[in-house]
C-alpha positions as CSV (number, residue, x, y, z in Angstrom):
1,X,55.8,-75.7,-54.5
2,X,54.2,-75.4,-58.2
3,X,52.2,-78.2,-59.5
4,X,54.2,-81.2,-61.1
5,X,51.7,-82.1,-63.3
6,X,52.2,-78.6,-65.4
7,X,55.9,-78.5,-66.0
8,X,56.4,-78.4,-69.9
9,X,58.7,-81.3,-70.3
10,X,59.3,-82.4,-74.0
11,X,58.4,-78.6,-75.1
12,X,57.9,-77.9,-78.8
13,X,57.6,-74.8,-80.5
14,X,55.1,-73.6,-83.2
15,X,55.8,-71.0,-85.4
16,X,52.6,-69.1,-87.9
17,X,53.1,-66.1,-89.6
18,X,50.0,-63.5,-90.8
19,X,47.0,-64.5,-89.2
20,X,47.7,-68.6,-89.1
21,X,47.8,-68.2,-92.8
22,X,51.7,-69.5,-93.0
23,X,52.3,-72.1,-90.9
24,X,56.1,-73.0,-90.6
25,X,55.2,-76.3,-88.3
26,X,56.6,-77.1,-85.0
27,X,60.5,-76.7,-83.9
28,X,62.8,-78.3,-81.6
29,X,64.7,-75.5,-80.7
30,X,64.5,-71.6,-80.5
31,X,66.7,-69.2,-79.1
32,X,66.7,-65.1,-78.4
33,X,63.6,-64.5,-77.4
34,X,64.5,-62.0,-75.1
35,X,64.4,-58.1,-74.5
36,X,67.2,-55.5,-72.9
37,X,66.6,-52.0,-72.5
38,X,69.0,-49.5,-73.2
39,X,70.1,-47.2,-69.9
40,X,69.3,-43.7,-69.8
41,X,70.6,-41.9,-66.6
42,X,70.5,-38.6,-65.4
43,X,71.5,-36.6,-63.2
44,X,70.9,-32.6,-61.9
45,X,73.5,-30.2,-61.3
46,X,72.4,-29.7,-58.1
47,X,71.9,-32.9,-56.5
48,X,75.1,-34.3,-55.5
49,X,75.7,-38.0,-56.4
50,X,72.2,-38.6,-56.8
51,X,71.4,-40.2,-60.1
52,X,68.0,-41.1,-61.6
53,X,67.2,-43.9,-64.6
54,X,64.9,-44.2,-66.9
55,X,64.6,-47.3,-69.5
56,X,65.7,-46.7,-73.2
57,X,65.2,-48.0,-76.3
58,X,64.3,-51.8,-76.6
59,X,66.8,-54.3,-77.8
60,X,65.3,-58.2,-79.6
61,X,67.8,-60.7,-80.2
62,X,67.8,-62.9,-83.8
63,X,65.2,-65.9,-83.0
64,X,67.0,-69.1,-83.9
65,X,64.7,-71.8,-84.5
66,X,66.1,-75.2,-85.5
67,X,64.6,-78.9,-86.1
68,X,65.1,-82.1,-88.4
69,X,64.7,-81.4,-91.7
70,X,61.0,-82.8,-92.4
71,X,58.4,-82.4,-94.8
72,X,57.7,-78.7,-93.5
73,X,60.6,-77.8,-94.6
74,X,58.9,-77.2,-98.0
75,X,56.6,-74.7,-96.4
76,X,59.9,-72.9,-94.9
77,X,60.9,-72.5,-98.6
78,X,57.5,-71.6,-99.8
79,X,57.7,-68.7,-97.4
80,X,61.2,-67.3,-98.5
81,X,60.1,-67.5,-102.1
82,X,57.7,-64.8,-100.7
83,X,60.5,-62.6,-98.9
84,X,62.9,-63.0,-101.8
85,X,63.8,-59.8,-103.4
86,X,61.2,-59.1,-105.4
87,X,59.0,-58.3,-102.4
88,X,61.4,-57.6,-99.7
89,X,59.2,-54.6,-98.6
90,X,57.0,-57.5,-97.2
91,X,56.9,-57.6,-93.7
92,X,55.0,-60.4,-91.7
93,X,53.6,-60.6,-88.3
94,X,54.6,-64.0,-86.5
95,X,53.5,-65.8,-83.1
96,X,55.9,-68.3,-81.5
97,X,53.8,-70.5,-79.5
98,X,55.3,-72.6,-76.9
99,X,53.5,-75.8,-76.2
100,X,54.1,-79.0,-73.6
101,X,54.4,-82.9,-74.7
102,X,50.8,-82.7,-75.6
103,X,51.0,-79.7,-77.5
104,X,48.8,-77.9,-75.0
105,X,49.8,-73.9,-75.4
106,X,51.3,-73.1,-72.6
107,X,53.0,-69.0,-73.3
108,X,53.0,-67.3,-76.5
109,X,55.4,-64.6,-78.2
110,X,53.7,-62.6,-81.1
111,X,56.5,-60.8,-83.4
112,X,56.2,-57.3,-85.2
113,X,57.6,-57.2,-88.5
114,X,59.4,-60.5,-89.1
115,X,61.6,-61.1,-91.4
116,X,63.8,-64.4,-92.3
117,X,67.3,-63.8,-92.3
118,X,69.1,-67.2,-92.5
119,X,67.7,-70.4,-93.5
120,X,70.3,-73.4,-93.8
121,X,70.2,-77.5,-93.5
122,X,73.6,-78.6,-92.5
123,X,75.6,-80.7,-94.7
124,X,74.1,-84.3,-95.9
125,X,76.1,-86.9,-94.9
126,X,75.5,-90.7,-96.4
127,X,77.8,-92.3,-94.2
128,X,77.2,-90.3,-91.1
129,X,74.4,-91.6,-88.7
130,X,72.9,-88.0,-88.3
131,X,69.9,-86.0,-89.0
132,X,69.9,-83.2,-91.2
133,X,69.3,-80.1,-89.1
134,X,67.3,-77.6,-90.4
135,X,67.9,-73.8,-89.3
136,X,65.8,-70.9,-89.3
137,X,67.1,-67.3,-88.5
138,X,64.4,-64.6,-88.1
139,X,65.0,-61.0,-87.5
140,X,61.5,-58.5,-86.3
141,X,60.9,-55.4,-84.0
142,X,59.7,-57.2,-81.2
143,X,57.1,-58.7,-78.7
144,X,56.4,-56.4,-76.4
145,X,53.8,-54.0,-77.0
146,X,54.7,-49.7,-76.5
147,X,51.4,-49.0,-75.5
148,X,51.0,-48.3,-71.9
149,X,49.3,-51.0,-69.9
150,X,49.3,-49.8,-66.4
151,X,46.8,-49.6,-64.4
């Protein structure tokens, strides 16, 4: 049985692009950060059923990150004036740091190339008793590295 004391109860999410130079604050929420591998098979002519696999090429899902809307907000829109067209060749490296209720780092993800793709705050609503949701869409290449690291 793991230790109680290190499950990462009220987890929040930290997102800084280039170097801790663009810090997007903490989230509440992000989704797809996960890998698959494309399949490759194969099989010889001349071994009967027998089949053998290989892994392919490496598939990242969008990362949805999402939170109130809050006074980083601004720095979200500060960093798309920087994607915008004008200097869409821009790419940006990115780590997604996951941290517990103190804010202690418990894993990180760093991204390759990011990019944002969709930003949105849901509708505001006077006479609704919600909070404005801020959204975050980010596309890149990935987390994993292609070097070899076995030993």
């Amino acid at each position: 049985m793991g230790n109680l004391d290190q499950l990462a109860l009220a987890n929040r999410f930290k997102v800084v692009l280039e170097d801790n130079t663009v810090d997007l604050g903490y989230w509440s929420s992000a989704s797809g950060l996960d890998v698959s591998w494309n399949l490759c098979e194969y099989r010889a002519g001349d071994s009967g059923n027998r089949r053998t696999y290989f892994p392919g090429s490496t598939k990242y899902s969008d990362i949805v990150l999402q939170r109130a809307a809050c006074q980083d907000t601004m720095k979200v829109q500060d960093w798309l004036k920087n994607c915008s067209f004008a200097n869409s060749r821009k790419r940006f490296t990115g780590t997604i740091e996951l941290g517990d209720s103190e804010n202690l780092k418990i894993a990180s993800w760093d991204l390759v190339n990011v990019m944002p793709l969709k930003w949105a705050v849901e509708k505001f609503e006077a006479s609704a008793s919600k909070v404005a949701m801020e959204t975050l869409t980010l596309v890149h290449e990935g987390f994993l590295s292609d070097e070899t690291q076995f030993q």
